[in-house]
BAMARLO-180599 format. One line per 4 residues: number of its first residue (from 0); their letters; for each residue y, x, z of N, C-alpha, C. Coordinates in steps of 0.02 Angstrom, whole numbers, plus 50000, padded with zeros to 5 digits. Layout:
N
NUM	a	Y:X:Z:Y:X:Z:Y:X:Z; ...
REM end
This chain:
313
0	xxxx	44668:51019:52701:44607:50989:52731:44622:50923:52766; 44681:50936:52812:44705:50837:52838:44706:50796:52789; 44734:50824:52720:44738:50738:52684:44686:50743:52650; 44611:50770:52625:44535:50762:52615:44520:50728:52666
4	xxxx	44522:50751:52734:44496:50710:52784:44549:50629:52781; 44601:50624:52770:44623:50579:52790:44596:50534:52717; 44604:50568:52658:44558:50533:52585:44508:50485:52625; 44470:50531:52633:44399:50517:52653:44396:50456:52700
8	xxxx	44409:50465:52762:44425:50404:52801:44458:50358:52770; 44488:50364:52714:44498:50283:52682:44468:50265:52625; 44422:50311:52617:44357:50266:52574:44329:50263:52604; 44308:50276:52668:44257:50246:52702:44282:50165:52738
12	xxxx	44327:50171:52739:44370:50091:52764:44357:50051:52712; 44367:50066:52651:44373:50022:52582:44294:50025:52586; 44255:50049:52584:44155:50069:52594:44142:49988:52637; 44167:50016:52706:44162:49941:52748:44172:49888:52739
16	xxxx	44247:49882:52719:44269:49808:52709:44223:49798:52643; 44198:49835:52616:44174:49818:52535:44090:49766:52558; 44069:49807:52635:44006:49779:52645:44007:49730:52689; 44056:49727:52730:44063:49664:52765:44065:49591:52723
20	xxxx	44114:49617:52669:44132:49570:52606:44059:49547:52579; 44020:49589:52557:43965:49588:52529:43909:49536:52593; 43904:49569:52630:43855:49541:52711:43897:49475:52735; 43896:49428:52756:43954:49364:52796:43905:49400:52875
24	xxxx	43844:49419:52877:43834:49420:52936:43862:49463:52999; 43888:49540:52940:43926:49586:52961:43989:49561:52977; 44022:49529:52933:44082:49479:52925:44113:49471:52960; 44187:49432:52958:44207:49377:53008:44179:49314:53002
28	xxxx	44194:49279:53047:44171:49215:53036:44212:49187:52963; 44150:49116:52913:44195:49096:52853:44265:49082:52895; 44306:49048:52810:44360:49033:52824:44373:48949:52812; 44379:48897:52841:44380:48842:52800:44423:48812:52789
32	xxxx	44449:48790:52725:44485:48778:52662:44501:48704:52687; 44545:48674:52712:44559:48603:52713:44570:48580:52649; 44571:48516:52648:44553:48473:52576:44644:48455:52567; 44645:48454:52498:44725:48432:52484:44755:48390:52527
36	xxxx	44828:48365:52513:44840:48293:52518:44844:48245:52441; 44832:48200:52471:44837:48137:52437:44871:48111:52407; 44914:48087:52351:44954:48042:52331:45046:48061:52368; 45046:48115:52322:45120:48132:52348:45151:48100:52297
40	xxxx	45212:48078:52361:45289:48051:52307:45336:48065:52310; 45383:48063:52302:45458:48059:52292:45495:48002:52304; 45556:48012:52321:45626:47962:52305:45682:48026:52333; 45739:47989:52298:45786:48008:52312:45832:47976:52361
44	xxxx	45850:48014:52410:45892:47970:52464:45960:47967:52459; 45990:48024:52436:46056:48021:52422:46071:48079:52391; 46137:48116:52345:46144:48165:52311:46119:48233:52319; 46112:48230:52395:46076:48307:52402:45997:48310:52442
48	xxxx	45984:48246:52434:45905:48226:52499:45865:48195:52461; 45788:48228:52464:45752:48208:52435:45688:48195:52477; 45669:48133:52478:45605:48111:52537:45532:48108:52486; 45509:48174:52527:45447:48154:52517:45380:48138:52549
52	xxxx	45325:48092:52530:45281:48040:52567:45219:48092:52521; 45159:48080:52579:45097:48101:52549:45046:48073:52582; 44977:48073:52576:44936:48040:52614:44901:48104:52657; 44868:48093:52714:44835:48147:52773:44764:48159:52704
56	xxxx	44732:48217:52710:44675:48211:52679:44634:48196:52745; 44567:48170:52696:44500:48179:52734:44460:48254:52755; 44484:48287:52805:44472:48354:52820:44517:48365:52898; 44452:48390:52933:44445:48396:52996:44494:48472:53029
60	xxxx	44516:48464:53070:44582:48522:53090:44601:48531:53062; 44634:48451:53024:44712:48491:52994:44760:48493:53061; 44832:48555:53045:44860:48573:53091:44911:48529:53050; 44932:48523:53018:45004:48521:52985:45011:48517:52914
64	xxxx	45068:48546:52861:45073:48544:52799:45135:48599:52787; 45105:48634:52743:45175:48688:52729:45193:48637:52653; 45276:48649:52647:45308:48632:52586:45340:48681:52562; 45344:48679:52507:45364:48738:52449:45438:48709:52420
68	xxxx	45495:48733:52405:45532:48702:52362:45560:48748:52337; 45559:48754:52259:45581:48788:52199:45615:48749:52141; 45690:48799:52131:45707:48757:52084:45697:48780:52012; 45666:48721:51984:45629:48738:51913:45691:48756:51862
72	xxxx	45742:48765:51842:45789:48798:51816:45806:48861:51827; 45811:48883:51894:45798:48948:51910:45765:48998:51922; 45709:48941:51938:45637:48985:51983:45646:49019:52025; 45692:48997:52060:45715:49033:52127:45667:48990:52176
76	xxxx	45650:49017:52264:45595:48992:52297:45677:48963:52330; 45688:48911:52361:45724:48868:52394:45720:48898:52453; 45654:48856:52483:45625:48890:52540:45578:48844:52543; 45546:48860:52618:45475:48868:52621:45488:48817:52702
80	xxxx	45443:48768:52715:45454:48752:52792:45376:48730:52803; 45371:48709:52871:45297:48665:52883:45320:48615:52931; 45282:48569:52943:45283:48500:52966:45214:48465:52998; 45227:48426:53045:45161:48391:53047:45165:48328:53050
84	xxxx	45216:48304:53002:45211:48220:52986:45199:48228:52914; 45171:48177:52876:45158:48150:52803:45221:48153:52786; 45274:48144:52810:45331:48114:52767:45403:48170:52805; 45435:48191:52764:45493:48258:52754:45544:48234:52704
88	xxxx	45587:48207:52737:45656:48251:52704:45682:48304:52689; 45690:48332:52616:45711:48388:52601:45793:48393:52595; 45834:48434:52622:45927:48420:52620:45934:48482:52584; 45986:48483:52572:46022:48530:52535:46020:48550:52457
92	xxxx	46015:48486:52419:45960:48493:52364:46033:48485:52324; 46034:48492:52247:46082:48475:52209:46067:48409:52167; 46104:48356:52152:46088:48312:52120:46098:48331:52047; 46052:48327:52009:46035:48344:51925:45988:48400:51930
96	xxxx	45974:48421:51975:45932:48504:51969:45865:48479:51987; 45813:48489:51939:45748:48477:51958:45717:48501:51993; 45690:48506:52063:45654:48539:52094:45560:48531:52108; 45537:48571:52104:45480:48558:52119:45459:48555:52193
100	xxxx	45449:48507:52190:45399:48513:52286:45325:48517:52282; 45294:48572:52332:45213:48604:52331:45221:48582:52401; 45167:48540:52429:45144:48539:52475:45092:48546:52492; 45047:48573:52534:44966:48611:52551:44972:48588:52630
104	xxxx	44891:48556:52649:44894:48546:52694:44869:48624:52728; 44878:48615:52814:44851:48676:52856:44805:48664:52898; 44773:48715:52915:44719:48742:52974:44723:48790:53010; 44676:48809:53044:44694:48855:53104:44676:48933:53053
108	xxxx	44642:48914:52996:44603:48977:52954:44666:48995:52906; 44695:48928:52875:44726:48931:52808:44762:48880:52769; 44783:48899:52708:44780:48821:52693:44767:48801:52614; 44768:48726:52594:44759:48704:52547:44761:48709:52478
112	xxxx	44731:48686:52427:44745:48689:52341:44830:48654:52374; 44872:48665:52334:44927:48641:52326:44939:48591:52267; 44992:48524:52284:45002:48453:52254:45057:48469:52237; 45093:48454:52191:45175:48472:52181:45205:48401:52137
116	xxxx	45250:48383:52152:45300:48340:52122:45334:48359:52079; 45389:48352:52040:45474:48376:52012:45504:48322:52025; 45547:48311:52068:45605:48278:52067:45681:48289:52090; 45715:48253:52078:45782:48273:52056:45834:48230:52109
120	xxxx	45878:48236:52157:45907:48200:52201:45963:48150:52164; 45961:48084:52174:46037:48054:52171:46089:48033:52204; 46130:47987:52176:46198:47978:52184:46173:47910:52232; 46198:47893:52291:46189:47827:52304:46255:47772:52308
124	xxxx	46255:47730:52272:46324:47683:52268:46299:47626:52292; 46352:47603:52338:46330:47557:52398:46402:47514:52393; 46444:47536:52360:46517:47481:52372:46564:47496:52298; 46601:47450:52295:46625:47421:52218:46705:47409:52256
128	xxxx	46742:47448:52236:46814:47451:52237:46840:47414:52318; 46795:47460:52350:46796:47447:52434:46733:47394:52457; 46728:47362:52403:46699:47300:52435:46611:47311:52431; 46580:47262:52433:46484:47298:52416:46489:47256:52321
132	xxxx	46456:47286:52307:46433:47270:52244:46413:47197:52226; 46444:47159:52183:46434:47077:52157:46428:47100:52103; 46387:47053:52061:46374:47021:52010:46369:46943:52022; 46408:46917:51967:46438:46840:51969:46361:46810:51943
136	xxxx	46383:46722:51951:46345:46694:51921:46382:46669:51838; 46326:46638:51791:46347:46626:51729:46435:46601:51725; 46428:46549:51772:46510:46499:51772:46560:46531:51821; 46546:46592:51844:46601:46625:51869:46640:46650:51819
140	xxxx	46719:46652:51840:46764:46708:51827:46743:46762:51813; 46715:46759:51885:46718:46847:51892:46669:46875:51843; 46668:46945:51833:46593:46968:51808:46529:46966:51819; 46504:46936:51751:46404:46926:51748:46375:46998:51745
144	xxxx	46409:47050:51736:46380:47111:51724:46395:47167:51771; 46359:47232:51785:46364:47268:51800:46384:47323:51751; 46448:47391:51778:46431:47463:51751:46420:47505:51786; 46377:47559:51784:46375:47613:51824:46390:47677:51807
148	xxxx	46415:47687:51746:46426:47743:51697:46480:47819:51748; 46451:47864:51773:46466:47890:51805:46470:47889:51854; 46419:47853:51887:46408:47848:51968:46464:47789:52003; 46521:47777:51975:46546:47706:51990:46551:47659:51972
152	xxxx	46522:47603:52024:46514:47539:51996:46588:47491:51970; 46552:47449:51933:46637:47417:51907:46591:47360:51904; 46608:47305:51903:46603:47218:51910:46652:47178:51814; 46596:47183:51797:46636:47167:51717:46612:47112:51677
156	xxxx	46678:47071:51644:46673:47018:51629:46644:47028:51558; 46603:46947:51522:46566:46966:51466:46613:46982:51397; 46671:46982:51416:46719:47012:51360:46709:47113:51358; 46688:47120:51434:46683:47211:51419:46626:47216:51430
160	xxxx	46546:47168:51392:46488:47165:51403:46470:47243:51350; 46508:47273:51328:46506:47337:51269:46479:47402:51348; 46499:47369:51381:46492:47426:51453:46459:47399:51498; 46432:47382:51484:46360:47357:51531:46318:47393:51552
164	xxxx	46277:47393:51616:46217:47444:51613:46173:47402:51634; 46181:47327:51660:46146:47260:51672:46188:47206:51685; 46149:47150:51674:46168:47088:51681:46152:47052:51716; 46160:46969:51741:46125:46933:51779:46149:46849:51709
168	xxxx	46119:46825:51727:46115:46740:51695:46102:46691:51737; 46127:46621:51752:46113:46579:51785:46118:46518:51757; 46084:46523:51694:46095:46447:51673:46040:46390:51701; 45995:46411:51733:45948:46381:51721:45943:46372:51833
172	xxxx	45951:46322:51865:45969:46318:51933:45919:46345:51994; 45872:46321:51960:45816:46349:51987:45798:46457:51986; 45834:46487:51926:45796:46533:51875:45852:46580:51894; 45850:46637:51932:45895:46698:51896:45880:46741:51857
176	xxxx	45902:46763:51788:45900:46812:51743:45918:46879:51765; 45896:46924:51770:45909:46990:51787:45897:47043:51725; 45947:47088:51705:45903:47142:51651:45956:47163:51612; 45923:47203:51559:45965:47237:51506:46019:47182:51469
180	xxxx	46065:47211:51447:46138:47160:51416:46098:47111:51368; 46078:47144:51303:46066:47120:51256:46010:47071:51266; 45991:47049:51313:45919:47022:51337:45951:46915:51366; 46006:46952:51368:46032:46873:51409:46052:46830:51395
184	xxxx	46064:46827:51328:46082:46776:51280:46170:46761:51276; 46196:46811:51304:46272:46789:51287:46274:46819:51224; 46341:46754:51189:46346:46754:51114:46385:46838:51110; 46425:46858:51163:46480:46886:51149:46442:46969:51175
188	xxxx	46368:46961:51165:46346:47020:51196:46275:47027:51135; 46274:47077:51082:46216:47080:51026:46215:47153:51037; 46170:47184:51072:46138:47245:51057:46055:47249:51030; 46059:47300:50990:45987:47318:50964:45941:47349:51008
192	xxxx	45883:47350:51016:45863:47360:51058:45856:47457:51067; 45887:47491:51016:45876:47563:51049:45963:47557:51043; 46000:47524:51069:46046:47531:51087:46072:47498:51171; 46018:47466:51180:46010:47447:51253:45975:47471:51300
196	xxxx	45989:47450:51375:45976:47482:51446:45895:47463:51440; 45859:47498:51462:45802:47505:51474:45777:47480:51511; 45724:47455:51551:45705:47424:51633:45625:47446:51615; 45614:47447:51691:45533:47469:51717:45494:47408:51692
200	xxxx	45434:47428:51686:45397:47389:51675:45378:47340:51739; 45410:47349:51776:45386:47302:51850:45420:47304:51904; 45449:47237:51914:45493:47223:52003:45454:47264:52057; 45497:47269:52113:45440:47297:52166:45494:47221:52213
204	xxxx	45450:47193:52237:45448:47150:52278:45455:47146:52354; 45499:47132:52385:45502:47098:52462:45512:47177:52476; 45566:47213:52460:45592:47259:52487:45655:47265:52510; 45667:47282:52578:45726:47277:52621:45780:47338:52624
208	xxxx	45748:47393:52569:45809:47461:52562:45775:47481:52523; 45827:47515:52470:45805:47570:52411:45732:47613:52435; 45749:47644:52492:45704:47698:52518:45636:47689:52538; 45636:47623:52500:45554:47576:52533:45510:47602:52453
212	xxxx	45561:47609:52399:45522:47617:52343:45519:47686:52305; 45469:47712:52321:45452:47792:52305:45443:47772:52230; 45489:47806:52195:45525:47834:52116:45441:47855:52063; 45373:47877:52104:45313:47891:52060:45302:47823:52029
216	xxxx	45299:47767:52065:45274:47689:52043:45305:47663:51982; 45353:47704:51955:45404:47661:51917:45385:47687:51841; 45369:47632:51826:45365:47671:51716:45408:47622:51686; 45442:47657:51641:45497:47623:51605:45461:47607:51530
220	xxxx	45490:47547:51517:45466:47520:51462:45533:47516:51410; 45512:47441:51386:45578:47446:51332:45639:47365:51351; 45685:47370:51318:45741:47325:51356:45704:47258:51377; 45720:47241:51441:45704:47179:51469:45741:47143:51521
224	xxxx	45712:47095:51522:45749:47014:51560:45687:47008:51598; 45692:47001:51681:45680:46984:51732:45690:46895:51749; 45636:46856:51765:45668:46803:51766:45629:46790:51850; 45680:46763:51908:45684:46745:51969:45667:46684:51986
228	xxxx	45613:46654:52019:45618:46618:52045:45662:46603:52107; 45716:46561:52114:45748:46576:52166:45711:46533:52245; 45678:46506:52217:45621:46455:52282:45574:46512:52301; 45559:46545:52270:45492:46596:52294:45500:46632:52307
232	xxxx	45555:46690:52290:45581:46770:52292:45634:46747:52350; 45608:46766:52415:45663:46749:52463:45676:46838:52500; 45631:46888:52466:45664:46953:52488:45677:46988:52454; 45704:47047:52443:45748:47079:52395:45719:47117:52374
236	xxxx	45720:47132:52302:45666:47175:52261:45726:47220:52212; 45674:47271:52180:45703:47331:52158:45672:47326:52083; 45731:47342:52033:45702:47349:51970:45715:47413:51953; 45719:47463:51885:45725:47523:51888:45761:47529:51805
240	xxxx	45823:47552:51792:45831:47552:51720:45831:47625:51704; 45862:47631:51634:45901:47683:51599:45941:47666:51553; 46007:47684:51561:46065:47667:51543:46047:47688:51464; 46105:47672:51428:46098:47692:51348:46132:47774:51348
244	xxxx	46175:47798:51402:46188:47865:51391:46110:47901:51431; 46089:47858:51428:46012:47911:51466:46010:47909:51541; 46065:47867:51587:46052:47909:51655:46005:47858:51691; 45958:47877:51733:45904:47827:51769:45923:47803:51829
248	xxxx	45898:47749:51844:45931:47714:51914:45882:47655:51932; 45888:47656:51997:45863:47587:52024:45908:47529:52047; 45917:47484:52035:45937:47428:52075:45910:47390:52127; 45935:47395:52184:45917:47340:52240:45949:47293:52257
252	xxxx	45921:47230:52233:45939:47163:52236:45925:47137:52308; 45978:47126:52352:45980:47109:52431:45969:47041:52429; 45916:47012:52510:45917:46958:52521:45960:46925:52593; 45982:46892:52573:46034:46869:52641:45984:46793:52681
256	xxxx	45970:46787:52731:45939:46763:52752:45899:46716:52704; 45859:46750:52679:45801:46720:52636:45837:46685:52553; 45901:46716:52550:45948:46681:52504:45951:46738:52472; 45946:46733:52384:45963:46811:52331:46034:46794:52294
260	xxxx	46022:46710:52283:46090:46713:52240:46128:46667:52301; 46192:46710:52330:46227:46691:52369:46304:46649:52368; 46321:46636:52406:46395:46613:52389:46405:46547:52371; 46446:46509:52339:46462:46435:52336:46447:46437:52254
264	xxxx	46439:46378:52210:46464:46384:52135:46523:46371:52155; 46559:46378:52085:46537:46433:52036:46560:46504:52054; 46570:46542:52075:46556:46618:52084:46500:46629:52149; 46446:46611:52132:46379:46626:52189:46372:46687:52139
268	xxxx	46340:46745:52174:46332:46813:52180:46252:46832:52195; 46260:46884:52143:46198:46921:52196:46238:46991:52230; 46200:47023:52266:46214:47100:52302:46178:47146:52300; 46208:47196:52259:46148:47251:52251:46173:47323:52280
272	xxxx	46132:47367:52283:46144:47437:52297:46123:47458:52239; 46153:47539:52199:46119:47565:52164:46098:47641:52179; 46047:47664:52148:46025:47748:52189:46024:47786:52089; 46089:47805:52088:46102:47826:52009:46089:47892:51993
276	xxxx	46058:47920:51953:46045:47996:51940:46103:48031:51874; 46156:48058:51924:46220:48055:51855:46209:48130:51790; 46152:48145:51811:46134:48185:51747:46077:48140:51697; 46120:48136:51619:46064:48120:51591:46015:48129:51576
280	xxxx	45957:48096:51579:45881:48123:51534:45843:48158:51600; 45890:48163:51672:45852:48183:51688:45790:48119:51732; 45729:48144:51735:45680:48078:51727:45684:48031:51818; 45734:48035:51831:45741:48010:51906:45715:47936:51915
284	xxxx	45684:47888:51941:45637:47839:51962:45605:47834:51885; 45578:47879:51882:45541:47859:51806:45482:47932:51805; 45410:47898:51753:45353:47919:51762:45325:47949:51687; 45337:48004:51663:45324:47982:51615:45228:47997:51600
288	xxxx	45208:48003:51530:45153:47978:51541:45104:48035:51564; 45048:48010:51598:45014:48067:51612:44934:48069:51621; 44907:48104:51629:44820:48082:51603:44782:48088:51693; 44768:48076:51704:44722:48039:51770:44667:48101:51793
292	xxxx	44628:48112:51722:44584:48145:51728:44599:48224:51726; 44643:48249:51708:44674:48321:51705:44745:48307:51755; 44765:48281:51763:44805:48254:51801:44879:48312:51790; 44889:48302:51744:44944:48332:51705:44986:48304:51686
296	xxxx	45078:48306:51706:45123:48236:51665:45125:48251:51594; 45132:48241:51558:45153:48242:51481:45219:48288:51470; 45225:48360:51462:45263:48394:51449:45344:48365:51413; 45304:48332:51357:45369:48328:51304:45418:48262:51322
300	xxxx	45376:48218:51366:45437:48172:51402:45464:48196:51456; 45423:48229:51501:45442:48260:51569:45520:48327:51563; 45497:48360:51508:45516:48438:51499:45490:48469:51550; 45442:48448:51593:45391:48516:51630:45342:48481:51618
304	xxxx	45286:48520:51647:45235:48532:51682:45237:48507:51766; 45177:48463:51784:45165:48452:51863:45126:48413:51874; 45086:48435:51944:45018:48387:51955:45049:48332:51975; 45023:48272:51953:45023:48201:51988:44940:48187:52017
308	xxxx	44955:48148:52062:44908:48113:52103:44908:48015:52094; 44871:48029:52046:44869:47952:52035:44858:47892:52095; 44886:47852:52123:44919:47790:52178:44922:47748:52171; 44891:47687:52223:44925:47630:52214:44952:47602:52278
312	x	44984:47551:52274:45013:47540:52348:45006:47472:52365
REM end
C-alpha cells in the first residue's frame, strides 16, 4: 500500500507540473531568453592560446557569457567556463587540433542560442637564428626571401628561391613587392601557379601586432604580389598565406618609426613576425566559403560544420 500511495503522489506531481505548464498564470514567472552574441572570432595567440572576440548583443540583463570548448576530433567537452568580458583567452589548447568554441550569452533566467567558431592554435615565430626576422632588399646579399617550413624561419638567398614561402622585391624605389615566389619576377625563381604560396585576398592595414587581426577576415585566394607604397603605408600591415605543403600563416610586416623598408642600401630590410599553423590543411587564418543566409561554412573546404556570423570591421 506505501508504494500505491507513494505511485500516486507522483502522478499527481507530474498532474501539476503538467497544469502549471499548461496555465503561465498558475506558473512561474516566464523565462527570458537573452539574444545571441554577435560576430564571434578567432585568432591564434600562440601554440596553445586561442583569443576569442564577440560582440555584446542587443538584450537587456545580460549577466555574462558561458563558453563551451570541445575538441572536434575527439568530441571530448574541454571544458566549460563563464566570463563577463566580450573577449577570452582560451590556454591549454593543442596546436593542430581543431576545437570548437560555443559561446551563449547569460541572464539571471538562462541563457542563449549558442555561436560557435572552429579554430585551431599556432606556432608564433618572432626571431631568425637569434636575431628578429629580415627579409633583404632586391640588391642585398643577403636573402630576398623568406622560409617557414616547419615553424622555423630561415632568411634565403634567390639561389634557394625552390624554398620559399614568400618574397619581397625592390626594384622599383618608391614600390615594395611583397608575396608568393613565383609572383616577383626573379629569373632564377619560375613556379606554376598550383605550385605556389597562396596569399589572402587582402592586406589588413596600420596594424601594430599579429593579435590586432582576428583570423575570420581573411579569405585566401590564388598566388599573389602585394605592391607597397612606401610614402603612404607608414604602419605595419598583415598579409595571410598558404605555403605549397598546405600550412597557413600570417605575416606581420613591422613599422619602425613610420619606416617599413628599413636599414641603409643595399641590404635595407623589412621585419616581420610570423603566427604559423605547423599542421597542414589545417584552415588556420583562413575562411573558407560560406553562405550568409544559412550561415553555414562550406563542409568540403572546412572538413566541418560551424556557424559563422557574418562581420565587418
Amino acid at each position: 500500500m506505501q508504494f500505491v500511495r507513494l505511485l500516486a503522489a507522483g502522478y499527481a506531481a507530474v498532474a501539476i507540473a503538467t497544469l502549471m505548464a499548461c496555465n503561465p498564470s498558475t506558473g512561474p514567472t516566464n523565462v527570458t531568453l537573452p539574444n545571441a552574441v554577435d560576430s564571434l572570432r578567432a585568432t591564434s595567440i600562440n601554440a596553445t592560446t586561442v583569443r576569442l572576440r564577440w560582440t555584446a548583443p542587443a538584450s537587456p540583463g545580460i549577466t555574462g557569457y558561458r563558453v563551451t570548448v570541445v575538441n572536434t576530433m575527439s568530441g571530448a567537452v574541454i571544458g566549460t567556463t563563464n566570463t563577463a568580458s566580450t573577449i577570452i583567452d582560451i590556454t591549454g589548447l593543442t596546436a593542430g587540433v581543431i576545437y570548437a568554441f560555443r559561446v551563449q550569452s547569460r541572464n539571471a533566467d538562462t541563457v542563449s542560442a549558442m555561436r560557435e567558431i572552429r579554430w585551431s592554435p599556432a606556432v608564433r615565430i618572432t626571431t631568425m637564428q637569434g636575431g628578429p626576422i629580415r627579409i633583404y632588399e632586391t640588391a642585398s646579399g643577403f636573402g630576398s626571401g623568406l622560409g617557414i617550413q616547419g615553424g622555423v624561419a630561415l632568411n634565403l638567398t634567390v639561389a634557394r628561391g625552390a624554398d620559399w614561402d614568400i618574397g619581397i622585391a625592390t626594384r622599383s624605389p618608391d614600390t615594395l613587392l611583397i608575396g608568393s615566389p613565383g609572383g616577383l619576377g626573379y629569373s632564377a625563381i619560375v613556379r606554376s601557379a598550383q605550385n605556389d604560396t597562396r596569399t589572402g585576398d587582402n592586406l589588413y592595414l596600420n596594424v601594430d601586432s599579429l593579435n590586432q587581426v582576428f583570423d575570420t577576415q581573411i579569405q585566401m585566394g590564388a598566388p599573389g604580389v602585394f605592391p607597397i607604397p612606401l610614402r603612404t603605408i607608414t604602419r605595419g600591415f598583415v598579409l595571410a598565406i598558404q605555403t605549397r605543403a598546405g600550412n597557413f600563416a600570417k605575416i606581420f610586416v613591422k613599422s619602425a618609426s613610420g619606416v617599413i623598408l628599413q636599414g641603409t642600401s643595399p641590404n635595407r630590410y623589412i621585419e616581420v613576425e610570423v603566427s604559423y599553423q605547423p599542421t597542414p590543411n589545417v584552415p588556420y587564418a583562413h575562411v573558407p566559403t560560406f553562405s550568409v543566409e544559412k550561415g553555414l561554412i562550406d563542409a568540403r573546404t572546412f572538413g566541418v560544420l560551424a556557424t559563422f556570423e557574418e562581420s565587418t570591421r
